[in-house]
N, C-alpha and C positions, 0 to 999 in steps of 0.2 A: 504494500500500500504506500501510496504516495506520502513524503509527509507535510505537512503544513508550514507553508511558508508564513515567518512571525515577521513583522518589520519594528524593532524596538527602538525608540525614538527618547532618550533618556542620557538628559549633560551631568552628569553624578555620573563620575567614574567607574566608583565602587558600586553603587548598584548594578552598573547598567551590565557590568562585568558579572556581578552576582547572577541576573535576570537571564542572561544569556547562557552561562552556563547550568543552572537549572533546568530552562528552558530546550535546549539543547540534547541535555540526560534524560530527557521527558521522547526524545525523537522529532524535537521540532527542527526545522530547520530557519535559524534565526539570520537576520543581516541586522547591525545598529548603527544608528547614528546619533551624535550630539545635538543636529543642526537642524533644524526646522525646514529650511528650505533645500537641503542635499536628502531629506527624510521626501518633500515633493519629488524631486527626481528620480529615487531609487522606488518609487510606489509608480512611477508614470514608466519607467526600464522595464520592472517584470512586477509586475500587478498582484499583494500578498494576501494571503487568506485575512489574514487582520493583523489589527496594526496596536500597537500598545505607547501612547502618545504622554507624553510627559506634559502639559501645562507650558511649566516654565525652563524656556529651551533656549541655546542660542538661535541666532537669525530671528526669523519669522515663527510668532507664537505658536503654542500646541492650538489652541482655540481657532488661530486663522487656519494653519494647517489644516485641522477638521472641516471648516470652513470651506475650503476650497476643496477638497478631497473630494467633500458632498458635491460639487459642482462640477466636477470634473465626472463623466457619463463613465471612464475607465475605470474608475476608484471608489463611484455613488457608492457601490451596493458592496463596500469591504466592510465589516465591522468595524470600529473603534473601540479600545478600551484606555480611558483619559487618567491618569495620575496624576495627582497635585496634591498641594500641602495645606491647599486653600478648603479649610473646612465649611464656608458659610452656606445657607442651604441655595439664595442666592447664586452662587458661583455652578454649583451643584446644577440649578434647573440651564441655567447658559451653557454648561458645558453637553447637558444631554438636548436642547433645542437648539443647537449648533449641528449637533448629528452624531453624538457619541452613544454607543450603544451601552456601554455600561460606567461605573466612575468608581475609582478607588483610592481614597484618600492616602497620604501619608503621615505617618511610617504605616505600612503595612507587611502581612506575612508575605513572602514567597509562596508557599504554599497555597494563600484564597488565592492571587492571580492565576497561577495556575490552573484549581477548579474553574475562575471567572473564564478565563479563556477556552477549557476544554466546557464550558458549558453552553459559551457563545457557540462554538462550533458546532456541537451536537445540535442546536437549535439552526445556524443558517446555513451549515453545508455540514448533514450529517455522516456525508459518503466517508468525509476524514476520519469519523472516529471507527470509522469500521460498519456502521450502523444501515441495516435495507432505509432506502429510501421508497415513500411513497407519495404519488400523486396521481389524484382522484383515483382511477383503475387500474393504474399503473404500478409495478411493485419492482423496484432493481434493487439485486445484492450482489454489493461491491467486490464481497470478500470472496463467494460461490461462482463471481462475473452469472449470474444470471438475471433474465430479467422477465417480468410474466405482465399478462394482462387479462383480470377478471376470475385471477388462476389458471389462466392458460398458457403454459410455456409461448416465450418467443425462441426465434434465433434469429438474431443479427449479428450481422459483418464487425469486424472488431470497431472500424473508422464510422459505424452507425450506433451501436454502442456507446464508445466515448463520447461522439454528440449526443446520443441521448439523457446520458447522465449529468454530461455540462447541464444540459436543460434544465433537467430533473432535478439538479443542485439549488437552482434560482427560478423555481416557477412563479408564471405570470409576468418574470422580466422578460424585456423585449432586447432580444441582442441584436448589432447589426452584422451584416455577413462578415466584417472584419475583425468585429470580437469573438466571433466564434471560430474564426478561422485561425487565431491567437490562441481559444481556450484550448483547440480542439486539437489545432495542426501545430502549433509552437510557434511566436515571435518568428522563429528562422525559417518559416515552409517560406519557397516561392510559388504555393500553390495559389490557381487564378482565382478571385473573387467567386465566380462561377458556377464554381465545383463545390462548393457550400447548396447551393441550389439543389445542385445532382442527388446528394445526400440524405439532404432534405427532403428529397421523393423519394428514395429510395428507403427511407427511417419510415417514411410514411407507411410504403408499405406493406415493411417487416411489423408494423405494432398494429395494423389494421384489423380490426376482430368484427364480424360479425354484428351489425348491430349496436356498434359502441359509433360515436362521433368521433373526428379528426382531434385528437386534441394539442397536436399541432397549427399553430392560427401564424398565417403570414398576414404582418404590419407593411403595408405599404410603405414605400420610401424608407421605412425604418429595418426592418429584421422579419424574427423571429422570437416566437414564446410557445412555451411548453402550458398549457391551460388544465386547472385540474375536474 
């Protein structure tokens, strides 16, 4: 199983080095930085499962960062988990209507963020923790690589597969054929815009049952979404 990319964003040395290795001996796979705005460009390089954002950072705040992150269509939908020292309840509701998914004060343990993290993930991409994913009729286990529908075995091609489950990871979001060709194919395919298309009937398909609806929905001008 794949492991979770962490992106820790934390200027405390000595944490950030604690966090990491923890985090690390856990099987994540972590990248950190000090810096607020080098934390922007390594989230925009290769896109992390979620991000554990310090508050008070160099460069460009933890608060903007989130700020922006949410604004950004490649990053909206990563989690955030925000750290700061800033206990006021105040502070607390701006950092989670900025777009942080969860918030944990300091000092804290090592050990809650970890739960907080392995909790996030269970709840927005549960394929990480090993765990079947379901939507609406649809039932994929990561660990078995199977995948059914209404309890009915499928079989699909492995390249229909891994799209299906990107899906399945963020249902109801709408991706465009370029983030799926990023989620699906890797930043390095030179594969054509096109061939997301292909696939896409083709996934059609492989999960067509009898009696069930498409619950694949093409967004004009925009992408694709998995519908449950």
């Amino acid at each position: 199983m794949t492991a979770a990319k962490l992106l820790l964003v934390e200027d405390d040395p000595a944490l950030a080095e604690l966090l990491e290795y923890r985090f690390s001996n856990e099987g994540y796979s972590v990248r950190s930085t000090p810096d607020g705005d080098e934390a922007l460009l390594l989230a925009a390089e290769d896109t992390p499962d979620l991000i554990i954002l310090d508050w008070m950072i160099e460069g460009t705040s933890g608060i903007e960062v989130c700020r922006r992150l949410r604004r950004d269509k490649s990053t909206a939908h990563v989690p955030i988990i925000m750290l700061t020292a800033r206990e006021g309840e105040d502070d607390k509701i701006r950092g989670l209507e900025t777009g942080a998914d969860d918030y944990l004060t300091k000092p804290f343990s090592p050990r809650e963020l970890l739960a907080r993290v392995a909790a996030v993930l269970r709840r927005i991409r549960p394929a990480l923790a090993g765990e079947s994913i379901t939507v609406g009729d649809l039932s994929l286990d990561p660990v078995a690589h199977r995948v059914a529908r209404r309890g009915q075995p499928l079989h699909l091609g492995p390249t229909e597969y891994r799209l299906l489950k990107f899906l399945m990871e963020s249902p109801g979001r709408v991706f465009s054929r370029s983030q799926l060709l990023d989620g699906v194919w890797g930043t390095e395919s030179e594969i054509e815009l096109r061939t997301v298309d292909v696939h896409i009937r083709r996934l059609r398909q492989a999960i067509s049952v009898d009696g069930a609806k498409d619950p694949v929905r093409t967004v004009r001008s925009a992408g694709y979404s998995l519908e449950g």
